[in-house]
DRENKOLNU-165121 format. One line per field, with one value per atom (N, C-alpha, C): y, x, z; residue in three letters; residue number from 1. Coordinates in steps of 0.001 Angstrom, whole numbers. Each point is the difference from the previous one (the first is absolute). Layout:
BEGIN
north = c(Y; ...)
east = c(X; ...)
up = c(Z; ...)
rest = c(Ala; ...)
nr = c(NUM; ...)
//
This chain:
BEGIN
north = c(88038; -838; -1443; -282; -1272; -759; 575; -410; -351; 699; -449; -1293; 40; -1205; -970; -261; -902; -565; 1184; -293; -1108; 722; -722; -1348; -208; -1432; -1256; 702; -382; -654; 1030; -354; -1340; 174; -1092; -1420; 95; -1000; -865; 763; -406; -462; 243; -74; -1248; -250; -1266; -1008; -82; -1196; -827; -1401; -270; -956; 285; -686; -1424; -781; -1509; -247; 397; -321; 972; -511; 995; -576; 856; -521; 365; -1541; -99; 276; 1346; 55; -973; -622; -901; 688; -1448; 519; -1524; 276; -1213; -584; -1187; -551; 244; -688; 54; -797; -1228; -523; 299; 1191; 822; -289; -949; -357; 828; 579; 875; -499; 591; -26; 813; -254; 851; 441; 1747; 280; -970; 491; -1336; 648; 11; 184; -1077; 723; -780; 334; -585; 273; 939; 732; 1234; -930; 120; -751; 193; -501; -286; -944; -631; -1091; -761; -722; -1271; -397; -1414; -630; -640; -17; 251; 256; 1789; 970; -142; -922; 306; -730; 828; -609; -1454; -297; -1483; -1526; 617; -222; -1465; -1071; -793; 328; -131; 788; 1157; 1051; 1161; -82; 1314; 87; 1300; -3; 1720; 522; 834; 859; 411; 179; 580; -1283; -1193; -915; -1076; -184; -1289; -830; -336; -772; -1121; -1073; -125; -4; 462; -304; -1690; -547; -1050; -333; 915; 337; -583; -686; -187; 1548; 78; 1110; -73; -1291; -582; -99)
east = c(-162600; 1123; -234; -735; 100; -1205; -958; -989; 290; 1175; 947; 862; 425; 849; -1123; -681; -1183; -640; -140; -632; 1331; 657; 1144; 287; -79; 639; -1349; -1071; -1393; -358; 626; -124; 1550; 1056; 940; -831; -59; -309; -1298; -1341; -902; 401; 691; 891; 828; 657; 924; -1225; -706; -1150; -143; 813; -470; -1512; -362; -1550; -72; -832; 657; -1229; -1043; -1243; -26; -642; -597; -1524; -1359; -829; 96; -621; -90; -1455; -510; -1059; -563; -1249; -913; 335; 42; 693; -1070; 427; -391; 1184; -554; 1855; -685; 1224; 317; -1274; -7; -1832; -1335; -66; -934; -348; 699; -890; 778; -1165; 377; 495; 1182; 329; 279; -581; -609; 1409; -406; 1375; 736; 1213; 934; 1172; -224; 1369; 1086; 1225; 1298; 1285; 1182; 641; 1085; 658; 687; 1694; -419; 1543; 868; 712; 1513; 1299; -611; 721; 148; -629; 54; -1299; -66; -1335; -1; 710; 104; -1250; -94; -717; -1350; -449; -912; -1667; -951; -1199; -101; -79; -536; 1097; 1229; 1269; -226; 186; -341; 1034; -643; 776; -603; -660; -718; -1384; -630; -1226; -354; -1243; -663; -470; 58; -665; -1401; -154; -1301; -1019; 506; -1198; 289; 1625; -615; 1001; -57; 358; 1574; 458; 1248; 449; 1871; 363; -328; -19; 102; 907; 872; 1187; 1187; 783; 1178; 598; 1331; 937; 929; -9; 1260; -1111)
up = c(24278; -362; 447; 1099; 806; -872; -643; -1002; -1351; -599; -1235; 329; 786; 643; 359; 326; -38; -1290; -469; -1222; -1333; 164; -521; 353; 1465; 416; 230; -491; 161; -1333; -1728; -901; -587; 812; -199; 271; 1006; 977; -854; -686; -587; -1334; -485; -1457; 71; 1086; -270; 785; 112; 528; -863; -441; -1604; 460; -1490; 7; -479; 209; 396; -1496; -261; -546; -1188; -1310; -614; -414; -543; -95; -1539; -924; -1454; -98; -1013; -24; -907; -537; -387; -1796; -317; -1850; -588; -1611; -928; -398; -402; -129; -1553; -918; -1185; -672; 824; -638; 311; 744; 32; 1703; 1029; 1015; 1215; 349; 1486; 1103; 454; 1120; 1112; 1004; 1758; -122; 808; 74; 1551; 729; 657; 601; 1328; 521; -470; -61; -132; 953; -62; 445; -1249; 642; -1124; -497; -973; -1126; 646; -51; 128; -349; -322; -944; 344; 1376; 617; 305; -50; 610; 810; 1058; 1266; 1136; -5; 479; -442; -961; -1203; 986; -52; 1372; -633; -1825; 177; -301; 751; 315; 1181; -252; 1649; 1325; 763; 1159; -133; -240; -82; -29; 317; 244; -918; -309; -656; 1242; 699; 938; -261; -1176; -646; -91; -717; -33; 1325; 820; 854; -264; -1817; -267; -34; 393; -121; -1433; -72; -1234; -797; -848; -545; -1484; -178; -1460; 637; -616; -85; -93; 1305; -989; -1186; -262; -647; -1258)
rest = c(Unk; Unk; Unk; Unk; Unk; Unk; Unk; Unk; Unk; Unk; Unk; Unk; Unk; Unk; Unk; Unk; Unk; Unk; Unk; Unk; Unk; Unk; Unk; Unk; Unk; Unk; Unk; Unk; Unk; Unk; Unk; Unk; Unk; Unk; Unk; Unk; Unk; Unk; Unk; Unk; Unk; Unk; Unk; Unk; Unk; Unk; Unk; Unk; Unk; Unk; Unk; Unk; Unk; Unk; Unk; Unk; Unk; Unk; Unk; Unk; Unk; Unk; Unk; Unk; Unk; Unk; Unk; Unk; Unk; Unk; Unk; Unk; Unk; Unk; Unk; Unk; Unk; Unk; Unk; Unk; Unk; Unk; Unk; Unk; Unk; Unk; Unk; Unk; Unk; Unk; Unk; Unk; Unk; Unk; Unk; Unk; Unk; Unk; Unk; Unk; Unk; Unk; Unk; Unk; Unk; Unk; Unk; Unk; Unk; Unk; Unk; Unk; Unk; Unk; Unk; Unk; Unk; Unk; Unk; Unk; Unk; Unk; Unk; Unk; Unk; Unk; Unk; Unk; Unk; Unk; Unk; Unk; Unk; Unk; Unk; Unk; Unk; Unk; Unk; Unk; Unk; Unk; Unk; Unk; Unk; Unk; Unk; Unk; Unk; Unk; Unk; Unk; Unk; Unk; Unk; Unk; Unk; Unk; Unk; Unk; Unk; Unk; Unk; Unk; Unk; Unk; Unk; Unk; Unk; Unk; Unk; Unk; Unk; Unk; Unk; Unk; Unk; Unk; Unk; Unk; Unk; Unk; Unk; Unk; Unk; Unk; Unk; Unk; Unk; Unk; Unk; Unk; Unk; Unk; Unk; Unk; Unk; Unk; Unk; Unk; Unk; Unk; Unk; Unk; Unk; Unk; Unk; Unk; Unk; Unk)
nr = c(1; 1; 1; 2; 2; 2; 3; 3; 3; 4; 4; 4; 5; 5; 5; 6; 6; 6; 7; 7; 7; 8; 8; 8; 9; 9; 9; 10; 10; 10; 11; 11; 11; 12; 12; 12; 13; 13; 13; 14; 14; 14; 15; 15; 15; 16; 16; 16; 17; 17; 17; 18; 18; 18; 19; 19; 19; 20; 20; 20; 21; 21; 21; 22; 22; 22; 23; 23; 23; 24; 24; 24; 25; 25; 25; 26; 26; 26; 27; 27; 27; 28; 28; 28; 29; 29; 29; 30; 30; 30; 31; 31; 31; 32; 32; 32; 33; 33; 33; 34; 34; 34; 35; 35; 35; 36; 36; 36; 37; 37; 37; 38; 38; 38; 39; 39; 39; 40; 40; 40; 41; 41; 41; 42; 42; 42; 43; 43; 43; 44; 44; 44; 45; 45; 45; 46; 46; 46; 47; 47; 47; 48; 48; 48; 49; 49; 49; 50; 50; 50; 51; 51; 51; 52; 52; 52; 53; 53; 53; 54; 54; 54; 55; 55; 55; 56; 56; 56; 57; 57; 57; 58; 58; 58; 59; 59; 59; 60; 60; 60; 61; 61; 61; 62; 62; 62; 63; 63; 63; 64; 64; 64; 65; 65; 65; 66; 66; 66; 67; 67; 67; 68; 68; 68; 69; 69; 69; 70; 70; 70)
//
């Protein structure tokens, strides 16, 4: 019983963790030219939060934001 109850409050707990990143795998655009796949930050409808946002950073490359949010 004490292993069900674990397991349970083990799988809540991992489930509401929200994930801050998604990775875009490497595609062609519409004029044929490739692009590396790319961490991002996950939608939400603000650009704000957004890594190339100023005032923000990418974790992955270093880099500071340099975008207007407005």
């Amino acid at each position: 019983m004490r292993k069900l109850v674990f397991l349970c409050l083990t799988a809540v707990v991992l489930t509401s963790i929200p994930v801050q990143a998604e990775y875009v795998r490497g595609h062609y655009r519409s004029n044929g030219t490739w692009v590396d796949g790319y961490n991002r930050s996950n939608r939400n409808g603000t650009k704000l939060d957004n890594y190339s946002t100023q005032g923000n950073y990418n974790p992955y490359t270093g880099k500071k934001g340099t975008h207007s949010a407005w």
